[in-house]
N, C-alpha and C positions, 0 to 999 in steps of 0.2 A: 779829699782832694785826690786826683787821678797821681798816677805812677808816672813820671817822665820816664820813656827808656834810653838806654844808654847811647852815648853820642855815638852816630855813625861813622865809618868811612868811608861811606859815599853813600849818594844818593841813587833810589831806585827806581820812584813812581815817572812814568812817564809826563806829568804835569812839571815834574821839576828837570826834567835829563831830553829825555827824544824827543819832547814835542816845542822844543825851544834852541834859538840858533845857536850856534858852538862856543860863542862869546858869552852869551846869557847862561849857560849851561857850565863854562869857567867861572862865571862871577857867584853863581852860589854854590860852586864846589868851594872856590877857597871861603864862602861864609861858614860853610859847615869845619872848614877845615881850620879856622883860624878866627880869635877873637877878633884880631884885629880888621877883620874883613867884614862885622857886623854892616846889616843894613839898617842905616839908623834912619829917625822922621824928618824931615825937610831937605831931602834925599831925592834924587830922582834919577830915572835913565827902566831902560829896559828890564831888569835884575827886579825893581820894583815891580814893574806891571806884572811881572810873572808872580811873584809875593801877591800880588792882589788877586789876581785870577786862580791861584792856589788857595785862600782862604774863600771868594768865591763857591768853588766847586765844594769846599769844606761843608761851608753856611749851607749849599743843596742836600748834602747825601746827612748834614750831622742836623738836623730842625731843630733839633731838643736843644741846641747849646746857647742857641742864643745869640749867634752872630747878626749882625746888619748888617745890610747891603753899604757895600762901597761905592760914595759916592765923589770922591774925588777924580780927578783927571786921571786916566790910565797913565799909570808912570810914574806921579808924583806923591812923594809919600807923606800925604797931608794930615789933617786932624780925622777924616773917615777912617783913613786907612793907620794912622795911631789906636784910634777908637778898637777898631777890629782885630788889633793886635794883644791890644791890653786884654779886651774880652778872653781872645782865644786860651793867654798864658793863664789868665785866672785861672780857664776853666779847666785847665788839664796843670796845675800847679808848677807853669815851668818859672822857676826861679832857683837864682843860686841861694843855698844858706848863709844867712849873715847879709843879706842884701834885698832894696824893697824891690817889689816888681816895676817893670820898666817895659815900655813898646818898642823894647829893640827886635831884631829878628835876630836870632843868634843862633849856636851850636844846637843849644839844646830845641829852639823852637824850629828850626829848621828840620831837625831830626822826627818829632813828632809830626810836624806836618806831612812831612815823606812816608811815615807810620801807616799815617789816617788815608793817604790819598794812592797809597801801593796798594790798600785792599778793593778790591771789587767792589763798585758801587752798587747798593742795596738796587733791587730791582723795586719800582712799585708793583704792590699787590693790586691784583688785577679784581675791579670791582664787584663784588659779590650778585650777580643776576636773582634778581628781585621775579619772583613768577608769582602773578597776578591773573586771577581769574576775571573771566568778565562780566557783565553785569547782573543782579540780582533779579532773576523774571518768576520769582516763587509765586507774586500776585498777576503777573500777567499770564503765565502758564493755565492756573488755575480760573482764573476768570475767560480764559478763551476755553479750556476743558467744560466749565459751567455753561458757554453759550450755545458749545455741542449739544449738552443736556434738554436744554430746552428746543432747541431748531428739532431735535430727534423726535419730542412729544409731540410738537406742532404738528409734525409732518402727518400725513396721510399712508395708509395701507402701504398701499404700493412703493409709496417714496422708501419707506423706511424697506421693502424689500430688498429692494433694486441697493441703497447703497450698503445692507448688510451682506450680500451678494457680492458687491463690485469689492469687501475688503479681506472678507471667510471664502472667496471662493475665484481667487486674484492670478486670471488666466485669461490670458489673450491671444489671439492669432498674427501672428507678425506676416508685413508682407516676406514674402519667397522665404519660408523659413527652409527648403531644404537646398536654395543654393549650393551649391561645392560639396552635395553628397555628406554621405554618414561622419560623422567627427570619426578619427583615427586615433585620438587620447582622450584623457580622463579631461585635460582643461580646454580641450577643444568642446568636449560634450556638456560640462557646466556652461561655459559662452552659447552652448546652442538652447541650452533647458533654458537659460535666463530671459531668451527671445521670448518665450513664451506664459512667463509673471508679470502681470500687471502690476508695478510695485510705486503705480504711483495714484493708489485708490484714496490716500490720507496723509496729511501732517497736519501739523501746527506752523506754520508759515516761517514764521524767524528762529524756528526751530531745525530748518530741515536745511543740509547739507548745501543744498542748490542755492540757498538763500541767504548763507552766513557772512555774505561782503562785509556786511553791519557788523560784525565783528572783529574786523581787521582794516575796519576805516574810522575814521574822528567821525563823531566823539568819541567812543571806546577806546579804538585805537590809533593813536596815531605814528604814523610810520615816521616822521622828524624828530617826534619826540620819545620814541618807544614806548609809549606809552598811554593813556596812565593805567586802562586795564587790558585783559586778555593780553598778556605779555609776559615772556617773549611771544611776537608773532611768528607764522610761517616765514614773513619776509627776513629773518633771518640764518633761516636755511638754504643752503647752495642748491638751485634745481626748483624751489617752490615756483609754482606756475600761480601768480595772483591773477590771472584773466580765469583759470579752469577752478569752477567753486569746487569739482570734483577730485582738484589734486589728492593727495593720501597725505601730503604734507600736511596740509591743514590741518590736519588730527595725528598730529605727530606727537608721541608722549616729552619731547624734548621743548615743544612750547604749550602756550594755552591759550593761540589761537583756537576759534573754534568753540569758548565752555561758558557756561552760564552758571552760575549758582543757585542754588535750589536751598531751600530749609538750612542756609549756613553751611552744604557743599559744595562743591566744583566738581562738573561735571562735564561732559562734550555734550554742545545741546544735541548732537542727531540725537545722541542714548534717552536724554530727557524725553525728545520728542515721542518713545516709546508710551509712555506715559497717554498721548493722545490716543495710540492703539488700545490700551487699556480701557479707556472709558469709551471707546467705542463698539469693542468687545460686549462689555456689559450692558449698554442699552439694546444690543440685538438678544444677546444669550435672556434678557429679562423679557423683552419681544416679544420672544419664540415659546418662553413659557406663558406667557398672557393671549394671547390669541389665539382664538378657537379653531383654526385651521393651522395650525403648525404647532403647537402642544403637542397631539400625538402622532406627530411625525417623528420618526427616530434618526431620520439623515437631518434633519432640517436641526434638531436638536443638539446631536454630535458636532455638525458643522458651528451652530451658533453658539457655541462655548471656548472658556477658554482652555481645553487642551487644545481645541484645536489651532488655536490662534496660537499659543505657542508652539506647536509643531509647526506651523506655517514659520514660524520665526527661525525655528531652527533648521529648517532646508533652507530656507535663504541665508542662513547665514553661513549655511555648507557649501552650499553650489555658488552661490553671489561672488561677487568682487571684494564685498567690502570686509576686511583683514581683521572687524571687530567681533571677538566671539559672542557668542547668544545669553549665556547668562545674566550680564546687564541689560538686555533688552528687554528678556523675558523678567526680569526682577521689577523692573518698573509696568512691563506691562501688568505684572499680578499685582501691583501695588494698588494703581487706579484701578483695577478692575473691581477690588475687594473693597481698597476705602477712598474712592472718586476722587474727586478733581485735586485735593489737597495733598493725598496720601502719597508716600513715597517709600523706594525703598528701605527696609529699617535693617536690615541682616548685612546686604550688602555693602559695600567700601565702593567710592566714588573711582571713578577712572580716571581723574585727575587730581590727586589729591595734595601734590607740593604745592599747585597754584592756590595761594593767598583769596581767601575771602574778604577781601579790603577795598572791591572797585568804589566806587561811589557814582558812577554812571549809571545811568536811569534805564531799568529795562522799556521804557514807554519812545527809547530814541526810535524806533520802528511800529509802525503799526500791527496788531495784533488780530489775526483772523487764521481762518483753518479753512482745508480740501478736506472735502467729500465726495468723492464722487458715486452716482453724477449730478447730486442734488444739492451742493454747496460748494464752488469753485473760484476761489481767490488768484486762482493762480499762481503758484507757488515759484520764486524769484521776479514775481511783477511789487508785489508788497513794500521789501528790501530795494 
């Protein structure tokens, strides 16, 4: 049984003194001051209601003890507010020795309540954010990687030239590139070299940055209900732009908009999407050794491999925009390249790795197809 503390001489909490008029704020000074001023049950006036609105706030900030809500008339001090009384002295043992307990409000129960309601109310704890990845595309990755495989076989001499060309050798003429003369800094001159990367020769469609809406809209996610995967989204960061797929927020390591799960991890799908550079690396790099006119070619060679594919990775990920370093790119790219359409990184650690492998939303919410150019064009953000 709790410790009553020692009767007061006056009251402190503002529930019982300044938030109540001068008169009600006299009648339970002399309660505390004076047996004789107990507030007893079939009672009523102002003095009461304040007695009920003080064990009120009690039963909020104290859950454990066990109080019920009051449901007599404010003021009158009926069988609720007996009920509520009786409970509270159980629970904190206010009683005198030598006497049974009683639903009076008296010295000692006034005291204690003044105790419980002068301390600062518990703040609630603020709900733990749940980061949830979003959906599982380990079989739709790989069976769109597998129908590369095959459309590349099918293809013809020249096709398969032209798009190993358009992705080993990803250079284009932009109009007026020398506008406004020689760049004058270093990030004026990355903006000007990026005019001239064709960096949009390949993806995997629901893979690629420009096409990730499906990712920060129901079913996956839905923005009324936070949830239920990829979550938290960008739309919870001050500044996300949801019309631009290219905001930087989107891939912001504070949510998990943006990530798809691969083999049981969380990942940001653009990085997965490297995965499709991979297997398309090696149908050329295998190409260029099977074919009697480009075997002993040694540019054609160097080019169709993957150092060089990861060297192309890693100037673009120098000069580019995009703020995500080359080593996860290049990690998946060597992954598919070595062990095709299923393989993944095994050394590396996921870029997203607090986000929860738990969605249960279907990677199949978006259709599944892939860019090639210029021999296979889905269109990438017409899909999504």
């Amino acid at each position: 049984m709790a410790t009553t503390p020692p009767i007061k001489t006056r009251l402190e909490s503002p529930e019982l003194t300044t938030r109540l008029p001068p008169a009600v704020q006299q009648r339970l000074s002399l309660c505390l001051a004076s047996d004789a001023h107990n507030i007893r049950p079939r009672t009523s006036g102002d003095h009461v209601k304040a007695i009920q609105d003080a064990l009120d706030a009690i039963r909020k900030r104290m859950p454990g003890i066990g109080l019920e809500e009051i449901t007599d008339p404010r003021g009158t001090f009926g069988a609720s507010t007996e009920k509520a009384v009786g409970r509270y002295k159980a629970q904190f043992g206010i009683v005198r020795p030598g006497q049974p307990l009683d639903n009076i409000v008296g010295r000692g129960t006034i005291t204690q309540m003044d105790e419980h309601l002068k301390s600062p109310a518990p703040q609630p704890t603020p709900a733990a954010v749940k980061f949830v990845c979003g959906p599982d595309v380990t079989d739709q990755a790989a069976a769109t990687w597998m129908k590369i495989q095959s459309d590349f076989r099918a293809m013809g001499r020249d096709q398969k030239v032209k798009a190993c060309n358009t992705i080993l050798i990803p250079v284009q003429m932009p109009d007026n590139p020398f506008d406004g003369g020689f760049p004058l800094d270093l990030d004026a001159l990355k903006q000007k070299a990026q005019m001239f990367a064709d960096i949009n020769g390949w993806d995997t469609v629901p893979l690629f940055q420009g096409a990730s809406a499906w990712l920060r809209t129901p079913p996956v996610y839905d923005p009324a209900l936070k949830g239920p995967c990829a979550t938290p989204s960008s739309d919870t960061l001050p500044g996300a732009d949801q019309a631009n797929p290219f905001d930087p927020l989107h891939e912001s390591p504070d949510v998990c908009s943006n990530t798809v799960q691969v083999a049981g991890k969380c990942w940001l799908n653009g990085t997965v999407n490297y995965g499709t550079f991979g297997v398309m690396v090696r149908l050329c790099s295998d190409f260029a050794g099977s074919d009697l006119r480009l075997r002993f070619n040694p540019v054609v060679r160097a080019v169709y491999s993957l150092s060089w594919a990861v060297m192309l990775i890693r100037a673009y990920k120098r000069f580019g925009h995009d703020p995500e370093a080359a080593a996860l790119p290049v990690a998946w790219t060597e992954a598919t390249f070595h062990g095709g359409p299923r393989a993944t990184p095994t050394a590396a650690a996921p870029n997203r790795p607090k986000c929860e492998c738990s969605c249960t939303c279907s990677g199949n919410t978006v259709p599944w197809d892939y860019v090639w150019e210029p021999v296979h064009n889905s269109r990438k953000g017409a899909a999504p």
